[in-house]
N, C-alpha and C positions, 0 to 999 in steps of 0.2 A: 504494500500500500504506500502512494503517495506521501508525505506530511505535507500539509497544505499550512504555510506560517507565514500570519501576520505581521507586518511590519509596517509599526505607528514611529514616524521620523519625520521631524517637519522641514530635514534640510537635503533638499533636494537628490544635492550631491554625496550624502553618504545614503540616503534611499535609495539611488542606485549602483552603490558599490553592494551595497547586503542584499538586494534583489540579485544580482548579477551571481554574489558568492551559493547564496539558497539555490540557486536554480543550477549552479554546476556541480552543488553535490546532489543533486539529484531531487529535489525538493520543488514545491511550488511557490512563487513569491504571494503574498496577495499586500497589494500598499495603502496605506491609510496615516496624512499628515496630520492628525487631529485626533483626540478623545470621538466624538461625532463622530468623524469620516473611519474609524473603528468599531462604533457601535453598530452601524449601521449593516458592516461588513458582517459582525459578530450574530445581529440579529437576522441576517442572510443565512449563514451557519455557522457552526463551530470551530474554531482554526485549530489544529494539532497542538500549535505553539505559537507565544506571542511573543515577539521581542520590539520591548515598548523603551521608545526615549525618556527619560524624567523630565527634561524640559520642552512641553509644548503649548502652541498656544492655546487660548482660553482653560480648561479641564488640565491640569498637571499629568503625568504617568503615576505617580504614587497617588493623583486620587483617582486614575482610570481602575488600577489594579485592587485599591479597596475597594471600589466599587464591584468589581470581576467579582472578586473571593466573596465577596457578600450575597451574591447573586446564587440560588440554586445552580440556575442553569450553566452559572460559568465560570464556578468556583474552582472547577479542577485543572484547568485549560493550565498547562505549563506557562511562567511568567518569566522572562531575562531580561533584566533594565539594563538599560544604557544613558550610560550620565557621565558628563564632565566629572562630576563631582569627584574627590577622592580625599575627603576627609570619613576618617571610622564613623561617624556619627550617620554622615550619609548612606553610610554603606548599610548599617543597622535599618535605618528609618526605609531604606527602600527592601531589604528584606522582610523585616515584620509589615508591611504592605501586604506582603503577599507573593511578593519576587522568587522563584527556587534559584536564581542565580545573578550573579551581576559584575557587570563588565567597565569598567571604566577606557572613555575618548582618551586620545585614539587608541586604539587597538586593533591588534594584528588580525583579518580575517579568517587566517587560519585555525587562532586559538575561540576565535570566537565559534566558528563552525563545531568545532573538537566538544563545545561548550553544548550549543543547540543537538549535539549527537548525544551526549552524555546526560541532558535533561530529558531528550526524548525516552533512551535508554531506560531512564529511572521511572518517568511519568506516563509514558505513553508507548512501552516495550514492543505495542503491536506494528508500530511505525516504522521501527529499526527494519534494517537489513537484514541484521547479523541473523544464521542461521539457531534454530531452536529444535532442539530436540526434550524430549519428555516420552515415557509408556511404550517403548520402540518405533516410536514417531521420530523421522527428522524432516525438517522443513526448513527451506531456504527460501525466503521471498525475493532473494535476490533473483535467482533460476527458476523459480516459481518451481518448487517440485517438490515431492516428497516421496519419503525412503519409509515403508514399514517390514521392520522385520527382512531389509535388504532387497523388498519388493517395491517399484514403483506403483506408486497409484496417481489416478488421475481423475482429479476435482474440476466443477465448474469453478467461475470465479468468485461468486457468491459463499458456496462451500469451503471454499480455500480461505477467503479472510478471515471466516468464522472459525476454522481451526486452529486457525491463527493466532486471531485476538483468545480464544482457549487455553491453546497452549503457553502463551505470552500470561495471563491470569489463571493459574492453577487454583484446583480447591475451592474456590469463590462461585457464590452463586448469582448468578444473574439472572434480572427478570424480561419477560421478552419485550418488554420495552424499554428495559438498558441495552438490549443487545440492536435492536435496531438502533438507539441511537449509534452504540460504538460500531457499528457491522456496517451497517447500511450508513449511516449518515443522519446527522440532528433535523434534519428539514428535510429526511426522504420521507412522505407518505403513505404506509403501507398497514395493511390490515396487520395486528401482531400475530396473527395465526401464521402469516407468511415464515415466523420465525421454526413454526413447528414443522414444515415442509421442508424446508430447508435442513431441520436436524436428522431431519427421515432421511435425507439422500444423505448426508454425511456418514450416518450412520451404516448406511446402506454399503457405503465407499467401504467401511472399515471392517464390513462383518465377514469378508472372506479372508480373513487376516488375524481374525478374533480378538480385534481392537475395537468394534465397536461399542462396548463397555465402559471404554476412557469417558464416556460423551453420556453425563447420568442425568436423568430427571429428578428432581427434587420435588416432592407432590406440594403444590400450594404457593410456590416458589419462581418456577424456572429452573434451569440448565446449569450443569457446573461440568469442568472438565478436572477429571480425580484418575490418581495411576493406584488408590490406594481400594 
């Protein structure tokens, strides 16, 4: 999967140095110079990751980000400020905001990228590249493919992220309206039963393997992926 990340920058010229850098590791830019021209983005759908300026105009970043974590909806969204600033106190005040990371101007693109891989890694594991294996499951999103038991199988595309985002959140149950959010996407419209047809063919995928077990119903609940 894509990471589709926000970038609130109200100066032009470093908007397209960090558009430029996201988009050659592999990533989606989406740009927003305002608190506003963010929200607006935000309330379109969800970004993977938000790397927001401290200083912009009207709405600050440290009060776009208290605002974000206050929000249901968009409290978990990964947050990286970027600010001139580099005194400690700054650095505190835009953490306890709500920031998982933060970067002080100028900085090298490359550490910053290292940074935006490393939050995603922590916050949003389904995002990554990096290959995952779990229950003699391996999965590489990079190759899009997966290894069970030294057998290849082959999932649609719907099916694949969903194992995905599973095996990236072990043990954890989810309800089938978390999962279309994280599966499908915050503003795809679908009936939630769709989530149940979709576990049927995954399931389906694993049962000549005698993996489809990994993939449990929890009565009352939703779906969890367990090696236990």
């Amino acid at each position: 999967m894509t990471a589709n990340i926000l970038v609130v920058e109200d100066e032009p010229a470093i908007q397209e140095l960090l558009a430029f850098n996201i988009s050659q590791c592999g990533y989606r830019a989406i740009e927003a110079y305002d608190a506003d021209g963010a929200w607006t983005h935000i309330n379109h759908a969800l970004p993977d990751l938000i790397l927001l300026d401290w200083m912009l105009p009207g709405s600050s970043g440290v009060e776009l980000a208290r605002r974000l974590r206050a929000d249901q909806r968009t409290r978990n969204i990964p947050i990286i400020m970027l600010t001139a600033r580099t005194d400690e106190r700054d650095k505190i005040l835009g953490l306890e905001s709500g920031a998982d990371d933060y970067i002080t101007k100028p900085f090298s693109p490359r550490e910053l990228m290292a940074r935006v891989r490393a939050v995603l890694r922590r916050r949003a594991p389904q995002m990554s590249d990096e290959t995952v294996a779990a229950g003699g499951l391996e999965l590489s999103p990079a190759m899009h493919r997966i290894n069970a038991n030294g057998a290849m199988i082959d999932l649609g595309p719907t099916e694949f992220r969903l194992l995905h985002f599973f095996m990236t959140h072990p043990e954890r149950v989810y309800s089938r309206s978390q999962l279309l959010d994280q599966v499908w996407g915050d503003h795809v419209f679908v009936e939630e039963r769709t989530v149940d047809v979709h576990i049927r063919r995954l399931r389906q995928a694993l049962e000549p393997y005698s993996l489809d077990g990994l993939v449990q119903t929890v009565r009352g609940s939703g779906y969890r992926f367990s090696c236990n």
